[in-house]
Each structure stands twice: as structure tokens, then as C-alpha cells.
N, C-alpha and C positions, 0 to 999 in steps of 0.2 A: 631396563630390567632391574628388578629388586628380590633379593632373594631376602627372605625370613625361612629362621628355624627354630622349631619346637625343643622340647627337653626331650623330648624321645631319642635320639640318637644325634647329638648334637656332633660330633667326631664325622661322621659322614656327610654332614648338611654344611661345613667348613669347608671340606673336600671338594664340594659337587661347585661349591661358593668360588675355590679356588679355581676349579677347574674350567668354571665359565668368565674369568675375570670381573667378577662383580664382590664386591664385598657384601656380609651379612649387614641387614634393616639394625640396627643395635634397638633391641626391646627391653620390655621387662614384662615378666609372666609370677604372678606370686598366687600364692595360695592362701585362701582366708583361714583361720583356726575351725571352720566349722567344715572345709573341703571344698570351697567355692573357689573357682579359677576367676585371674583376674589379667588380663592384656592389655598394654600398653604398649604402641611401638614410639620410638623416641627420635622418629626419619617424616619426612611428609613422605606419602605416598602416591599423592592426588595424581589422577591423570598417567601410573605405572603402570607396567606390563608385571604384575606380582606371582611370583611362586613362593607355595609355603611347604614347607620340607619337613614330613611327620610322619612315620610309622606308626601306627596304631598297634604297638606291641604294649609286652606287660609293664606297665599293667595298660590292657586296654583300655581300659572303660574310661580313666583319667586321660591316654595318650589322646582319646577320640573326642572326649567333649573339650581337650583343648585346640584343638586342630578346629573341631568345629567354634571355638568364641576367638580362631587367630581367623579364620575367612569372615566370620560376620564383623571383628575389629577394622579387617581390610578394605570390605564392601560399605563399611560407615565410613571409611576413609576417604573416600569416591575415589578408591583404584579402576583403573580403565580395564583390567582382565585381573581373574585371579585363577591360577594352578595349583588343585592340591596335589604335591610331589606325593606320594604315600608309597611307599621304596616297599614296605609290606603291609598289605590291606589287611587289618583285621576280621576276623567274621565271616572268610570268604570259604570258610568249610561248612557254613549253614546257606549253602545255595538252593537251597529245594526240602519240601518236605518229606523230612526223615519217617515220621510215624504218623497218626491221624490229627493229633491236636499240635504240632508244633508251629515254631515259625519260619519264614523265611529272611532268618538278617541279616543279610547281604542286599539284601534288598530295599528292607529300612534303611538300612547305614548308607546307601545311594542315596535315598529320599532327603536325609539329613543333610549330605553332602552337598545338595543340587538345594534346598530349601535355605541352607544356611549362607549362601550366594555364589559357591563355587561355579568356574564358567567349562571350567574343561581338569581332566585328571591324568595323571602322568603316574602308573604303576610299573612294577614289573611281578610277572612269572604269577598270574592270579590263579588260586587253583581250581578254578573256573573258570574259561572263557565266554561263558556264555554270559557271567558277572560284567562283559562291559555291554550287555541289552539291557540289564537293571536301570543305567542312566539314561536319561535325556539331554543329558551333553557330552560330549568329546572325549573320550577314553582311550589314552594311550598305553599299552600293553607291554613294557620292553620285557626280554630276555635275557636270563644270561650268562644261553649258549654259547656265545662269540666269547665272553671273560672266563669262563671254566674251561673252554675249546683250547686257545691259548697255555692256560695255565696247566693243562694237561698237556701241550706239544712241549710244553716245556720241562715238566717234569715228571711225566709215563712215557715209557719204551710204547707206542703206539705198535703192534706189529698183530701179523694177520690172527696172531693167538689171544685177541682180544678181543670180548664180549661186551656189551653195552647190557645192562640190564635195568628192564623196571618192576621195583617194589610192589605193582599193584598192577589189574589190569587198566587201570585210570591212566599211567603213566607211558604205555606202548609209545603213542603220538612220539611223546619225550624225547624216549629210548629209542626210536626209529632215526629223528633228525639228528642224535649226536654219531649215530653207527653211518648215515650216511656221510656225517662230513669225515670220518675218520675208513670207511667202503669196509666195516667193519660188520657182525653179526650181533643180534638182539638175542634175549631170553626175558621171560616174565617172572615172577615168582605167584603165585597162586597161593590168595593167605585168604581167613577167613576170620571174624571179630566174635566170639562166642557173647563178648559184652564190651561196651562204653570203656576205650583205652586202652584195652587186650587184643591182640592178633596172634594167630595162630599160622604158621606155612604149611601147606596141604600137598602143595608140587611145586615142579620147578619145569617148566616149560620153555623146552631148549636147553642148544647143549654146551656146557662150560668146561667140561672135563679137558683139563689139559691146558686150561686158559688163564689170561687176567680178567679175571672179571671190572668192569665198572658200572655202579648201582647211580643211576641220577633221578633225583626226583625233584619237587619244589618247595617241603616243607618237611621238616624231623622234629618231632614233639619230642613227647618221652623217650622217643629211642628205642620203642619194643620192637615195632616191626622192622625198622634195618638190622638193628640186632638180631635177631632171628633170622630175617633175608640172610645176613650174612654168614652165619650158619651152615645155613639150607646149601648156599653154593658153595660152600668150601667142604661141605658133607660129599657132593655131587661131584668132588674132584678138580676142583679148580685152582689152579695153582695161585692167586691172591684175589681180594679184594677189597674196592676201595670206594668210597662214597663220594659223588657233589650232586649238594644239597642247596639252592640258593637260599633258605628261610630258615633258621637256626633258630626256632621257637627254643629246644633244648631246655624246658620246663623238667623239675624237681632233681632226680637223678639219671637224668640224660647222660651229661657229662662224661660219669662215671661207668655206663653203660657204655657206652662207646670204649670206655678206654679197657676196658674189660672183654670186649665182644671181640671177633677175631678178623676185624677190620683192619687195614692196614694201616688206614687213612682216611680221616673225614672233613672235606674242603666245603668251605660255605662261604655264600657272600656277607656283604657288611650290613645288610637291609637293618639286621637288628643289631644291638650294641650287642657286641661278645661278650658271654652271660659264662665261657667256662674259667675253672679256676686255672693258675697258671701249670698244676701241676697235672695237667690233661694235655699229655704230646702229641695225641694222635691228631688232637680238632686246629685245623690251622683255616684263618680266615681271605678272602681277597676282595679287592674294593670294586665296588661298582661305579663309583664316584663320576670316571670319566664318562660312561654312558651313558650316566643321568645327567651331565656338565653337558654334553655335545647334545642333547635331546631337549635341555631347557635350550640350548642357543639355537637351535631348529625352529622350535616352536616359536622363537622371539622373531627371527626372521622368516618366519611364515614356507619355512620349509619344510623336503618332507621327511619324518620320522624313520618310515617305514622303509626306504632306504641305506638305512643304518644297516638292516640283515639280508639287504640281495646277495 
């Protein structure tokens, strides 16, 4: 096994490094003055079992075509498999077309993936599932319900006045599997986008009143619609609420919307490097590390993944 990591989130890809006892590939990745990426790994690789560890966060455009010149450096290398680890896929809320003339690129960004020599891909929490038919090779999908599960028995009063709630009707599925593993009750929030970035809440379906609410979803940009969600339920009578989020995009004035919104609490994984300032108390982060450690040493010994969430 050889693990490589991108500059995308290099704090977690240590982590995952740690967590499966193998050390980081030591490379160099430098950028030319005119924006050309350039890879170099400084390890033979010939004949490894390679994973390469890279969120395609912001900036995407640069996290993704290095990812893509670290798998085509690897496959010129004659590695024996290559895994792109991608902890958060970029691009995976253009799954389908939006209006008449757009694209689908979630769909490219597979093509690239699979064209640029990747043999198999290791995500979590895509906000598509239907994004792992995009490929033609191996797509593995973690979760992570079982690391927010936990961190919630540990630090929420779980009790029967507790709601699971999801942001969207997209998110029910979500919201269903954390109310069962806690034998807990769902509500949706019913919002509607008048334009590109804006959301608006319309209802609140299901009942909170009297409850802790918990909002889980798998992605918070700007922060309009949990902020607002959160709102809507605390308008509706709810005695608190509190967000996990695994994807912490958290673009412009997220941050600060959050810490202003009447949220209690906003827990998110590490997928992307924490982007809030330190004087933002509400947003606290937790590692995925060990899931993606125990899921590369699965795959290496040709076990199965998908046993990780019986």
C-alpha cells in the first residue's frame, strides 16, 4: 500500500496515512508562474497497490486537475491499482440537467477520472447516489452516519423528544436512517429556491414542538437554507436545534451566518480543510480519518467495505 496526498486537505490525508500504518509517498507538486501543475513523486511506486487522497474542494478547478496529473503521474509510474480517495467529490450537485442547454458534470468529472487511469474510487456521502452509475469502475460510497452517530451519543441527551430532521425533500432517505438508529421521529422542512443560491421555507412537515430538533444533511454552502431551516423549527416550537453536516463547503459568509442563526450547534466532518475563523464557536469539526484508514486497508486486503455499516 502507498498512500499519496494532494494539497487539498493535507491534515486529513496524514490522518487516514496514520490511521492505516503506512506512511505518505513524499512528493513534490509545484505550480509554474503561468498556473500549470507539475507532480513529482520522490518513492518508486512500481508494481503498488496506490491510493491518492484529494477533495476536490475550493478551489476546485485546481484541487481536480491536480488529482487528475497525481493518477496519470501514478499510472506512468506502472502502479499495479490506483484509488482516487476523494473524501468530497466536487461537482456532484450537477448530476442532471438543470434547464435545456446545461451540462451534466458529475458526469465529465467521472470520464476524466476513469480516462486519466483511475482503477476504482473511494468517496463518502455523494450527494447523488446515482453518481457512482456515472463510472465504469468501482465506487465506493462511505458514510458518515456511524462518526456523527457516535459523536451525537456522546454529546446530545438522545431522548424520545428528539426529531431528526431533513433540510430538503432530497434528504428524507438521510433523515430516516439516523431516526432509526436513535428509534427516534423525522420532519422535513419544505423550502423552495426563487433563484440561483436563495431558498426560501414554505412548511415544516412534522411535528417538533416541544423537541430537540436534529437537522443532518451532506453539504452546507452559503448557509441560507440551514439558517432559515433553523428558524422555521425553532418558529414551530422546538426547544433547540442543531446541525451535522458531513461537507463544510461553508463558502463567503457561511461562517458567520451560522454563528448568528439560531442554531445551537453546527458539527461537520473533516472532508474539507476547516475554512471557519477561530472566532466562530458554534462550527466544531470531527475526523473521518479512521473510516477512510479502515476502508483503504479493506480494499488493500480485498475485503468487504460494505460491512463497515451492517
Amino acid at each position: 500500500m502507498k498512500i499519496i496526498a494532494g494539497n487539498a486537505n493535507p491534515v486529513l490525508a496524514q490522518e487516514i496515512a496514520d490511521h492505516s500504518f503506512a506512511p505518505l509517498v513524499p512528493s513534490t507538486i509545484k505550480t509554474f508562474a503561468d498556473g500549470e501543475i507539475n507532480v513529482e513523486f520522490l518513492d518508486n511506486i512500481r508494481g503498488e497497490d496506490v491510493f491518492i487522497i484529494q477533495s476536490t474542494s475550493t478551489p476546485v478547478n485546481d484541487s481536480l486537475m491536480e488529482l487528475l496529473i497525481m493518477i496519470d503521474a501514478a499510472r506512468r509510474s506502472s502502479a499495479k491499482r490506483i484509488t482516487a480517495v476523494i473524501p468530497y467529490f466536487g461537482y456532484a450537485r450537477q448530476d442532471r440537467k438543470s434547464a435545456s442547454r446545461t451540462p451534466i458534470t458529475a458526469k465529465l468529472v467521472a470520464n476524466l477520472l476513469t480516462t486519466a487511469g483511475a482503477d476504482r474510487v473511494l468517496t463518502m456521502d455523494l450527494h447523488a447516489g446515482q453518481i457512482q452509475g456515472f463510472f465504469d469502475i468501482p465506487v465506493d460510497d462511505l458514510t458518515s452516519r456511524l462518526v456523527f452517530a457516535k459523536d451525537i451519543k456522546r454529546n446530545v441527551v438522545v431522548e424520545e423528544g428528539t426529531v431528526f430532521v431533513s433540510p430538503d425533500a432530497g434528504g428524507v432517505v438521510r433523515a430516516r436512517k439516523f431516526a432509526d438508529m436513535f428509534h427516534a421521529d423525522i420532519a422535513i422542512v419544505d423550502k423552495m429556491r426563487p433563484s440561483a443560491g436563495k431558498s426560501e421555507v414554505m412548511n415544516l412537515i412534522g411535528d417538533v414542538k416541544g423537541k430537540h430538533a436534529i437537522m443532518v444533511d451532506d453539504i452546507i454552502d452559503s448557509g441560507g437554507t440551514l439558517c432559515n431551516a433553523a428558524k422555521a423549527i425553532m418558529d414551530a416550537g422546538a426547544l433547540s436545534v442543531r446541525a451535522y453536516i458531513t461537507h463544510g463547503v461553508l463558502s463567503g459568509e457561511a461562517c458567520q451566518k451560522v454563528e448568528k442563526s439560531q442554531l445551537t450547534e453546527l458539527v461537520i466532518a473533516d472532508t474539507i480543510i476547516d475554512r471557519c475563523p477561530k472566532n466562530c464557536k458554534k462550527t466544531r469539526q470531527v475526523s473521518v480519518a479512521p473510516l477512510f484508514g479502515e476502508a483503504i486497508r479493506r480494499i488493500t486486503n480485498e475485503e468487504s467495505v460494505s460491512s463497515l455499516f451492517g
